[in-house]
N, C-alpha and C positions, 0 to 999 in steps of 0.2 A: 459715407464710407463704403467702399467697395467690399459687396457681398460673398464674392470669391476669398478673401482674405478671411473675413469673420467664419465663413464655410469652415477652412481652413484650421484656425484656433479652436471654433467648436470639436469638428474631428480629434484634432490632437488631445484636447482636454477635457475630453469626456471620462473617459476609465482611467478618472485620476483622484487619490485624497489630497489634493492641491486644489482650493480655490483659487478661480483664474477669471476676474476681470477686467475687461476691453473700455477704457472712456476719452473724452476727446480733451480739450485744449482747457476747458469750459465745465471738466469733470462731472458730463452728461455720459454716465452709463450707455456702452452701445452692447456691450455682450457680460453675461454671463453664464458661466458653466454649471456643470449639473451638482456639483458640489453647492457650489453658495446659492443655486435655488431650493436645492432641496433643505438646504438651514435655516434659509428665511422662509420657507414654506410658500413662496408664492415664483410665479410661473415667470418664464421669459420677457414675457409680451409686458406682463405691468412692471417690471425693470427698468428697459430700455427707454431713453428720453428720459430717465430721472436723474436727480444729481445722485453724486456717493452718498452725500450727508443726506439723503433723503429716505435713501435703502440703509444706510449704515449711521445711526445717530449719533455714535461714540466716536464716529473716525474722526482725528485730527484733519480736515480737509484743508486749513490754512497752511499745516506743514506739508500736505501734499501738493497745495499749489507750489509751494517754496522747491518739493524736490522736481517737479514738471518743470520747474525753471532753470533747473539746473544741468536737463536734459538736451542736448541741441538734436532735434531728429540726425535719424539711423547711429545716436552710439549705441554700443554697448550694453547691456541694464546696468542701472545703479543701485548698489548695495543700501539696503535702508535698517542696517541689523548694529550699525553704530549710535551710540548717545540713547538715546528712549526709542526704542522699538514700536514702530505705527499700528495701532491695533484695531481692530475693526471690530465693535460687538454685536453681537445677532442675537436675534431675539423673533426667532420661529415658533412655528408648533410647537417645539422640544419646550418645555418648563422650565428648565433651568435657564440662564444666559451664556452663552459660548463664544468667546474670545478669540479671533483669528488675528495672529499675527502676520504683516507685509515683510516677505525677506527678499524678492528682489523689484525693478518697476523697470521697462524695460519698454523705449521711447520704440514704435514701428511707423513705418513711414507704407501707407497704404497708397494705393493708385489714386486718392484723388485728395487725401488729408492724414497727419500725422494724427496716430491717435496713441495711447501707453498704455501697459497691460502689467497691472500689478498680480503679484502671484503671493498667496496668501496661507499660511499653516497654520494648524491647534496652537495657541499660546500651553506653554506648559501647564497653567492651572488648569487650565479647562480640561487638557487630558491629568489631571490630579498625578503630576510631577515633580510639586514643590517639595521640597527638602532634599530627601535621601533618593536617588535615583538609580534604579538599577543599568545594566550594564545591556542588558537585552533593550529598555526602554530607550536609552541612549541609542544605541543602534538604529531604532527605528525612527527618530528626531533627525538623526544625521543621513538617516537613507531619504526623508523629507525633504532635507533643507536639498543635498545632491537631486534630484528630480524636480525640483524648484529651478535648477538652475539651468536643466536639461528641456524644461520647459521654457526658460526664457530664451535660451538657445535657439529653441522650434519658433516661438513667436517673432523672434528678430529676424528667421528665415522663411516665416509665412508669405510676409508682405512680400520678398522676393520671387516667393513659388507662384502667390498668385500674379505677379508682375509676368510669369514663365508661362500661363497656362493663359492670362489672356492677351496675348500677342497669336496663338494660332487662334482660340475664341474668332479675335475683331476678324479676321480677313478666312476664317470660315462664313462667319456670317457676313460678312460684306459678300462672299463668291454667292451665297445661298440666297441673296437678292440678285443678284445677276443671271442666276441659272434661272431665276424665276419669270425673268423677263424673255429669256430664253427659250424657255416650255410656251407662254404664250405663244410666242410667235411662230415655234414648231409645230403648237396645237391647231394654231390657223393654217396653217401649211396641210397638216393632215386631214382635217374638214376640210379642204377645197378642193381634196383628191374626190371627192363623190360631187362635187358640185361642178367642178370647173368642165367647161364642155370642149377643152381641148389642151392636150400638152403644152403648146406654145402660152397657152394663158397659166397653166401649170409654172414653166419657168421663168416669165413674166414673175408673180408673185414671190418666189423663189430668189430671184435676183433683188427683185425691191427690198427685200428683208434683210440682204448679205446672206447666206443658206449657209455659203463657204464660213464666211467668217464665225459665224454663232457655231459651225461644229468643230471647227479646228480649235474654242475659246470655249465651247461645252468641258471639250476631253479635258483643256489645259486646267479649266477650275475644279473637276473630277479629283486629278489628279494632287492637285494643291493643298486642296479640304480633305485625301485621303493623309498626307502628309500631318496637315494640322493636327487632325483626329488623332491619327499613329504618333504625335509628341505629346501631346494633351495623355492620351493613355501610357505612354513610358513614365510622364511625371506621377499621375495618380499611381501608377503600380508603384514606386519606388516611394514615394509617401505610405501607402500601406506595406511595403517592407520596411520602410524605416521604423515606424508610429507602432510598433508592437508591443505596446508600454507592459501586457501581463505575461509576457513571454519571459517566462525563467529556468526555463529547463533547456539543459545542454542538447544541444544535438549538431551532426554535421551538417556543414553548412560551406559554400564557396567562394573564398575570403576576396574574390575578384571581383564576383557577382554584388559584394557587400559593398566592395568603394564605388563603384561604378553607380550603384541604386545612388550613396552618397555623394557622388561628384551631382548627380543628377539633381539631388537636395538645395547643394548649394550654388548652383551653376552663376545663380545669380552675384552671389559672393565676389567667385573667381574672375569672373569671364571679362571685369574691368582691372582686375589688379595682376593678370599673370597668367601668359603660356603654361597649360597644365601637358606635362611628358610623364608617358608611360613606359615603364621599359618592365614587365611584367613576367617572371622567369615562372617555372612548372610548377605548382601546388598541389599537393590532394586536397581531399575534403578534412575539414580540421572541428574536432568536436568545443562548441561553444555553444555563446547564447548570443545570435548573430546581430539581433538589434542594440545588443551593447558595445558587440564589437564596432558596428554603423555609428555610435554616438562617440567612441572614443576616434576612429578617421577622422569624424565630421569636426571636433573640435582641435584636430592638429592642422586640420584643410585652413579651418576659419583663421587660425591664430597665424598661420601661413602668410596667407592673405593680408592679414590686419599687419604683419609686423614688412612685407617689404614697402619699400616707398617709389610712388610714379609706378611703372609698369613691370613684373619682374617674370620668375618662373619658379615651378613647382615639380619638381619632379617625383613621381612616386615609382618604389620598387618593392619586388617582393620575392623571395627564393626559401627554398626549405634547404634546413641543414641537419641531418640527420633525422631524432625524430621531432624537430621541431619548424616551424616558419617564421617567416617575419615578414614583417610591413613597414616602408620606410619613405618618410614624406620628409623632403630636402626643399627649403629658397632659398634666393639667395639674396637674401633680404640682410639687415645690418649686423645679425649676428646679435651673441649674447657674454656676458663677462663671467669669470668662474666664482664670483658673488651671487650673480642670478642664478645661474645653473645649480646652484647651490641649494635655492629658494625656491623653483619654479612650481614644484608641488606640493610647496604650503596651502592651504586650505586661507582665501580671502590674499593671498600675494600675486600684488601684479604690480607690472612700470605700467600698465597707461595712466592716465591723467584720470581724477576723480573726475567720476561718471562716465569712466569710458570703457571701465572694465570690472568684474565681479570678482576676479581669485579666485573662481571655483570650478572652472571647468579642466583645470588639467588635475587637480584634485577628484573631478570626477574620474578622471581619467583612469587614475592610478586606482582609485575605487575597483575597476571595472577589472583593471589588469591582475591586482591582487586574488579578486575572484575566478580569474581563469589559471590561477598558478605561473601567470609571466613576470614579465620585466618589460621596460622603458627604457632606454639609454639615448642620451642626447648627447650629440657634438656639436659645439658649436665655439666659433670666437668671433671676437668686434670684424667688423667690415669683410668676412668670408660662409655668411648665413650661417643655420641652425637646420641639423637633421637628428629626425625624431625616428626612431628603430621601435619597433613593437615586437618583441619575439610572444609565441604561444605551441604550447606543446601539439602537438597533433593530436593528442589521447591526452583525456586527463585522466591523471590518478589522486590517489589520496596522501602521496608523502610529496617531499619539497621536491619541484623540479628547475634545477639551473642549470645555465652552459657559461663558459667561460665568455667573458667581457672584451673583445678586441678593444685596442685605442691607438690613437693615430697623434704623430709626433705634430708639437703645436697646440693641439685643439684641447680643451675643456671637456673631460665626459663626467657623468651622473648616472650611477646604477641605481634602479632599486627593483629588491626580488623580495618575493612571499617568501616568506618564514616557517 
């Protein structure tokens, strides 16, 4: 399994209370995170190459064969929170026994093998939630189960990032065998300047070597591997702006700089399913929590994506209107009926086909949106695409902030505003 990708999932799933394990076809563990080692009390290294049922005795692994089968690589994750919930028991250090529940599994298609990454929470008894449940406790199950889903999001676009980062990689290292054979032959060249007993034998040497050729194909690979380098580092900078999982504090931030990090997230996404147009109008700085605002883009980008069909286009825009902004990502993909628009940010609703889709990421969505005191509004109808408006105040305050709703003759819209 290619180690860039596992890189990758480690990063993102480190500074998480989500268990998050990586295993292959054959449910031979290849990755897990610092969560379910530190529950089972033993280290990465005696993990890997083991089956689930060998780390996990209690886990149903025949019903896991079953939902791996049910997976075709690169969909969507599959929801496993229906019928008997898949339960992982652990039995660490810790004295007691502790219960992780699987809520979603989420098939990645790595550069050289498909492998799935189940993502794993506290069963309610273990965090001692049965019966009477307060409303704070609920809060924080449902802030789990939404970062479950935010992570299976990241994991379905790992395998793509690392697909991004090793294409400069090969033909860095491919130039940095070339330059090598290079230097040799410069090196001989500059040793013969104290040996050679005569210029004409100087250029003699010189010519046998090509001298022209290796400096006009030195600079060219220079130049190439600085290219490489300089996109390999925009992808890792934009992974570390995305990936700010304990960042919860408002501050301004620049709402351009934020899709642009996410376009760069999902490049792999788009860049087979649809011309992305910017038509980008003046913003200020707008106070949020900018890695939330990145995860609510990134989920209108993907479902963008997912819903036109053959090759289409994406256009995003963005303009302030008074004291507020917005962000507004339009295809022109098949469009949606005023039944769905109706439904789209039910928590577990979706039209894809089982196993193709969770329900939960525009649910996160609105999660996010509610927390910044905006709104969402969608337009959309059959066979004329779906655009998605993200309004957010410049300044937040502490009472209710709305603006009035446009709507456009024909179309299907859906408001919703904090309360």
């Amino acid at each position: 399994m290619d180690s860039v990708f596992l890189d990758l999932i480690g990063t993102f799933s480190e500074r998480t209370d989500i268990g998050v394990v990586v295993f292959d076809r054959t449910l031979q563990i290849r990755f897990c995170n610092a969560f379910v080692t530190r529950l089972l009390g033993r280290p990465l290294h005696e993990l890997q190459h083991r089956a689930v049922g060998e780390a996990f005795p209690d886990a149903d692994t025949g019903r896991l064969r079953e939902l791996v089968a049910q997976m075709a690589p690169g969909n969507p994750a599959l929801r496993t929170e229906s019928s008997v919930p898949l339960q992982f028991g652990v039995y660490g250090d810790d004295v007691r026994e502790r219960h992780l529940q699987s809520t979603l599994i989420a098939p990645c298609v790595a550069v050289d093998e498909t492998c799935y990454v189940v993502f794993l929470c506290e069963a309610a008894d273990t965090l001692g939630l049965q019966g009477q449940r307060s409303s704070g406790q609920l809060d924080g199950i449902d802030s789990r189960v939404l970062q479950t889903e935010k992570m299976a999001a990241i994991g379905q676009l790992a395998a793509g990032v690392a697909h991004e980062i090793n294409n400069p990689v090969g033909y860095v290292f491919s130039n940095l065998k070339a330059l090598s054979g290079y230097v040799q032959d410069l090196t001989r060249i500059a040793d013969a300047v104290d040996a050679a007993s005569s210029l004409d034998q100087l250029r003699e040497l010189k010519q046998s070597l090509d001298y022209d050729y290796i400096r006009n194909d030195v600079e060219a690979l220079v130049r190439e591997s600085e290219d490489g380098i300089d996109r390999i580092k925009r992808i890792i900078g934009a992974l570390k702006d995305f990936s700010r999982s304990d960042e919860e504090e408002m501050q301004v931030a620049d709402l351009h700089r934020g899709i642009d990090t996410t376009l760069n997230i999902v490049n792999n996404e788009l860049k087979y399913k649809a011309e992305v147009v910017k038509e980008y109008g003046e913003l200020p700085v707008v106070e949020c929590i900018p890695s939330q605002i990145n995860q609510v883009v990134m989920n209108l980008l993907v479902n963008a994506a997912q819903a036109i069909e053959g090759f289409g286009r994406i256009t995003l825009r963005s303009r302030q209107e008074g004291e507020w902004v917005w962000l507004e990502i339009e295809d022109n993909g098949p469009g949606m009926t005023p039944e769905v628009i109706n439904r789209i940010f039910e928590p577990f609703f979706t039209t894809k086909p089982v196993g193709k889709g969770t329900g939960l990421g525009l649910a996160l969505s609105y999660n996010i949106v509610q927390k910044h005191h905006g709104r969402l509004e969608v337009a959309s109808e059959p066979g004329r695409g779906s655009r998605f408006r993200l309004w957010l105040p410049i300044r937040q305050a502490g009472g209710v902030m709305l603006a009035g709703a446009a709507s456009g003759s024909g179309e299907a819209h859906a408001v919703w505003r904090e309360q």
